[in-house]
N, C-alpha and C positions, 0 to 999 in steps of 0.2 A: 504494500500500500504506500501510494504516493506522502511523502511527511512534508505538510503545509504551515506556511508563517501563519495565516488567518483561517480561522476555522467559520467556518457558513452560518450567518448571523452577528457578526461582530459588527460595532461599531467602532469606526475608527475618527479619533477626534471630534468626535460631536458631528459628524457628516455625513460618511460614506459608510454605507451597508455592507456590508459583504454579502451576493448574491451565491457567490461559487466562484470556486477552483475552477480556471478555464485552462490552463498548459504551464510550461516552464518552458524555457529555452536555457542555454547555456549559463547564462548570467543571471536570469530573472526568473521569478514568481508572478504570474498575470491571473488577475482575478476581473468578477464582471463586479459591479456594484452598481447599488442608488445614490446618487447624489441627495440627500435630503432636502436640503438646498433651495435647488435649483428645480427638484424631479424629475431627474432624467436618467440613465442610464448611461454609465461612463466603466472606463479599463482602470485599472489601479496596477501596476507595475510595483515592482519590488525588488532589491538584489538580493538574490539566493545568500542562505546564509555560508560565507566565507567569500564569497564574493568582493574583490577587491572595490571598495564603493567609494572611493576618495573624489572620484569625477564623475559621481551621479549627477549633482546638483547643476554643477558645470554640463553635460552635457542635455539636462532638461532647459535650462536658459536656452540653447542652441536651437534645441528643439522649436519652443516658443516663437523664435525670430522667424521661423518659417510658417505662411499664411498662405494656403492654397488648397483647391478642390482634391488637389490627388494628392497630399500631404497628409498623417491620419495628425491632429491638431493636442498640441500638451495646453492642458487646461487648468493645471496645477501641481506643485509640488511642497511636499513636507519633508522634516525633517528635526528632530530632536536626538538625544543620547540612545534612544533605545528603539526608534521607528525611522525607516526610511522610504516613501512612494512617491511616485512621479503617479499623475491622471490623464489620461487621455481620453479624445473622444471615440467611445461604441463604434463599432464599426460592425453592421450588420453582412456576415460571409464569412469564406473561411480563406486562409492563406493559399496562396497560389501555389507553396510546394505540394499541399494536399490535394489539392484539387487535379494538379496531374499525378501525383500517386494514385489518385483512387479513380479517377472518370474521363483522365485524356491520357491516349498514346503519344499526342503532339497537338499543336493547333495547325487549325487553317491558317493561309496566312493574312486573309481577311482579321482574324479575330489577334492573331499576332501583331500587324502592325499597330492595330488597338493599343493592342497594352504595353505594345515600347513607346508608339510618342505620346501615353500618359504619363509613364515613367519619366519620360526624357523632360516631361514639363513639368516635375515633379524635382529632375534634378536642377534644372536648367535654377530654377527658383529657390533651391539651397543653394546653388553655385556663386549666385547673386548677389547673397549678403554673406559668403566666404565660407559654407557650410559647407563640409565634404561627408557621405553618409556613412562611407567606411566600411561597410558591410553587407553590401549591396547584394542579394540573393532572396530567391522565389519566397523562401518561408518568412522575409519584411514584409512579403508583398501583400496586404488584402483586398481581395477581389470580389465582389458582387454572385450569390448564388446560381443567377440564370446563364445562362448559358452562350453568353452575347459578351461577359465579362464585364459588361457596361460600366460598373465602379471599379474604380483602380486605385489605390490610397499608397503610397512607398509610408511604412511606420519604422521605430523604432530610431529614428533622429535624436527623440530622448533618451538614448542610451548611446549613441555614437560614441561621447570620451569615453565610456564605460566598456566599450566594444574594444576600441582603440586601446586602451591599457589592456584589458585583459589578450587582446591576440598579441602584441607586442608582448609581453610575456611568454605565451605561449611559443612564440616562433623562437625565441633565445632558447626558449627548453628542447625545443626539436633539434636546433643546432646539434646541441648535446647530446640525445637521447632520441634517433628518429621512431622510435618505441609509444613516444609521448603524445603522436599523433592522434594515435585510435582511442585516447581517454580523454582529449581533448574534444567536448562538441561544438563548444564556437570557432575552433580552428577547422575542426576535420569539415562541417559547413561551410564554412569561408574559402576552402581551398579551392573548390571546382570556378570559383568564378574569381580569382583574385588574380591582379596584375603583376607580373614580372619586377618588377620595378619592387614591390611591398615585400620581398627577399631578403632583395639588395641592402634599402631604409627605408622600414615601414615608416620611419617619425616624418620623412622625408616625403614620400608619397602625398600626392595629392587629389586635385580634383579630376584627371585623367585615369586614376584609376576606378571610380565608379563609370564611367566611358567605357574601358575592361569592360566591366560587370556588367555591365548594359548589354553590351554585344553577345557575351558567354550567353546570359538570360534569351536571348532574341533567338542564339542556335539551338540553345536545347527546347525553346519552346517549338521553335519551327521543323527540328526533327525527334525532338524526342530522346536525342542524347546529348551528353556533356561533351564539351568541344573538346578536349584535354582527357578527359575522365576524373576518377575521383581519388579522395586520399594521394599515396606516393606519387603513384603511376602518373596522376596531375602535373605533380611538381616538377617529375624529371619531363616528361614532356613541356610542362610550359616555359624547362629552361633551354632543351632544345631548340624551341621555337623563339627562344630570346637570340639563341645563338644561332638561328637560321640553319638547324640542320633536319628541319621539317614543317612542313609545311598544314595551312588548315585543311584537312579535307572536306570538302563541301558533302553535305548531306544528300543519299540517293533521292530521297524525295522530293526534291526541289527542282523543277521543270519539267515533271511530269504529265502537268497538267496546262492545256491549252488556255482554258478562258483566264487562269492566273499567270501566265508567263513572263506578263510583265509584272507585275506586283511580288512574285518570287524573287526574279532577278534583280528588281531593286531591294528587297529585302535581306536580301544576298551579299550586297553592295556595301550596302551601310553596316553590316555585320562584319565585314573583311576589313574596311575604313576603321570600325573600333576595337577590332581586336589586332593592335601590330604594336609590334613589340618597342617602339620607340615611342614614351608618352606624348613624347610633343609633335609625332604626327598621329596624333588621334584629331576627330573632330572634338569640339564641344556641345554640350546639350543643345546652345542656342543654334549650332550649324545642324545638328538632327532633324531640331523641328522645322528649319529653313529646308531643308531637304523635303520633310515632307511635305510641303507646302505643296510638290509637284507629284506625291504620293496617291494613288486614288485607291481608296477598298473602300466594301461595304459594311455599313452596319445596319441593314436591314436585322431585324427583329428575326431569333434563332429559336426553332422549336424542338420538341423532343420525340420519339419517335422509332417503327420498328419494322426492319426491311420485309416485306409484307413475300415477296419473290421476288427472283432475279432470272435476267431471261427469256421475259417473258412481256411483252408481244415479239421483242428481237432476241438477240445475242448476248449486246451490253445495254440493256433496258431492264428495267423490275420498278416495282410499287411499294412505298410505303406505306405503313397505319401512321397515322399521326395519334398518337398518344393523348396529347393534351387540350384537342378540340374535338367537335361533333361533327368532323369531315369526310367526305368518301377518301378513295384512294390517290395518292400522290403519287406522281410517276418521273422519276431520273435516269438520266443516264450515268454509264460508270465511270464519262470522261469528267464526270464532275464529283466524283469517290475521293474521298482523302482517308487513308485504313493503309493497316501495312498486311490488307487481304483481300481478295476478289471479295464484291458483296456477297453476304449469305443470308438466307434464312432466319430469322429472328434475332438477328445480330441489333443493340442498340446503338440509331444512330443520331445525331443532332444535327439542323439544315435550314436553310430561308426558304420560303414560297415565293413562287411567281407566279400570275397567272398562265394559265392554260386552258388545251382543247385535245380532247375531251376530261382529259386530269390537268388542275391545279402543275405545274413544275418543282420538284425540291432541288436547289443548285447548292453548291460549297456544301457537300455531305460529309458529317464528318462521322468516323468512326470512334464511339466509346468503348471503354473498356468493359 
């Protein structure tokens, strides 16, 4: 059984409820609570206990100077001898590491470029007032439950110094001991998407290496795997690729598909453009979203759904049920399948509508797990 700083029902300073234990991550204790207040529904963070905390405070300030839609918002912090929590705002969804653990092989890259240049205006806007996030990877990320990913929030800016000490720590210990990795969970997390350069001097590092992080995030969402891989194998690889004795491999999936050809191939682009090993030729957040400026995908509205036959009236033709309305059958072709499998049989898949004759169209199909 999980052993918790605040037990469900506590009040904390005359304010904040404790609703429940929602997770931990490396460094932190996250609980849901009520504001008393205010009556609302807000996060209460915590440093796990032994958790090096000298630069909670410091990095919840940090947090604060950041005011944005895709930013998750610090609302308050305390602090005495024997209590320490930063608050942030609710955030209705789950993190985007989960959400491809549990329901995507990869995204479309309809729904991918989504969720980079929210990110990217997310960093563009810490970058602004000198914020760097440090720790830039999927499980920051919270995403909106439907399937459109419509909300996009980058959290945990209030813990950035806190972040920043503890893997600087960490990395000196791996020096010594690369044994140290796999007891490590904010390092062994931070490794698949961390910059080259944060080896070298992480105190030294800066805002080009969430640009890194940005990019790694943009590859494995778009195929599904980590650019580099994970833990060791990460490192030695991404120092290879520092010393140029290897190269990115571009993902099979990417050009396979006609009506996205171009929105792959630009997505492609800018993923190769952030991940190269010299920080000072990366773009910045503000050149990202300058780029996508000439970016087109959709965000038609994505429904839920379940390949009905394949086949059938052609070859690469089949129908699906649509799950979540009172509709007849939907009918696609497989040049618009995104699945790492020919369509089948009651396979779950999520997709836009368009109209049609004599079936409605499902386009950008994407295959669930």
């Amino acid at each position: 059984m999980t052993k918790v700083s605040f037990e469900n029902d506590t009040l904390l300073i005359g304010r904040y409820h404790i609703i429940r234990y929602l997770a931990a991550g490396g460094m932190q204790e996250v609980y849901l609570c009520h504001d008393t207040v205010l009556n609302r529904e807000v996060v209460l963070k915590t440093p796990k206990a032994g958790t090096k905390d000298r630069r909670f405070k410091r990095g919840a300030e940090m947090g604060a100077r950041i005011n944005h839609s895709n930013v998750a918002s610090t609302l308050d912090y305390y602090e005495d001898e024997n209590l320490t929590f930063l608050i942030e705002e609710f955030i209705s969804g789950q993190d985007l590491s989960k959400r491809m653990s549990t329901e995507f092989h990869y995204l479309d890259p309809h729904t991918c470029a989504h969720v980079i240049k929210n990110l990217a205006k997310a960093l563009h806007e810490a970058h602004k007032v000198g914020i760097c996030h440090r720790d830039l990877k999927p499980s920051n990320i919270m995403v909106s439950n439907d399937f459109n990913l419509s909300m996009v929030k980058l959290t945990d800016f209030g813990i950035a110094k806190l972040a920043e000490s503890e893997i600087e720590s960490e990395i000196e210990l791996f020096e010594k001991d690369e044994s140290t990795l796999t007891t490590s969970q904010t390092l062994l997390g931070a490794v698949p998407y961390m910059a080259p350069e944060c080896w070298d001097d992480w105190k030294g590092a800066g805002k080009e290496m969430d640009i890194w992080s940005l990019g790694c995030i943009a590859y494995h969402l778009l195929s599904g795997q980590l650019p580099f891989g994970s833990g060791r194998r990460a490192i030695r690889e991404v120092a290879r690729f520092q010393d140029n004795n290897t190269k990115l491999l571009k993902p099979q999936n990417i050009g396979l598909h006609a009506s996205s050809a171009i929105l792959e191939k630009e997505l492609w682009a800018l993923i190769t453009n952030c991940i190269v090993a010299d920080p000072q030729k990366r773009p910045t957040a503000e050149n990202i979203l300058d780029a996508f400026d000439s970016i087109c995908y959709s965000n038609e509205p994505r429904r839920f759904g379940t390949i009905y036959d394949f086949g059938v009236p052609y070859r690469e033709t089949g129908h699906i049920i649509d799950n979540g309305r009172q509709t007849g059958m939907l009918f696609f072709h497989s040049s618009e399948f995104y699945g790492n499998s020919l369509p089948q049989q009651g396979k779950k898949v999520t997709y836009s509508v368009y109209p049609g004759l004599p079936h409605d169209r499902c386009s950008t199909i994407l295959l669930l797990k």
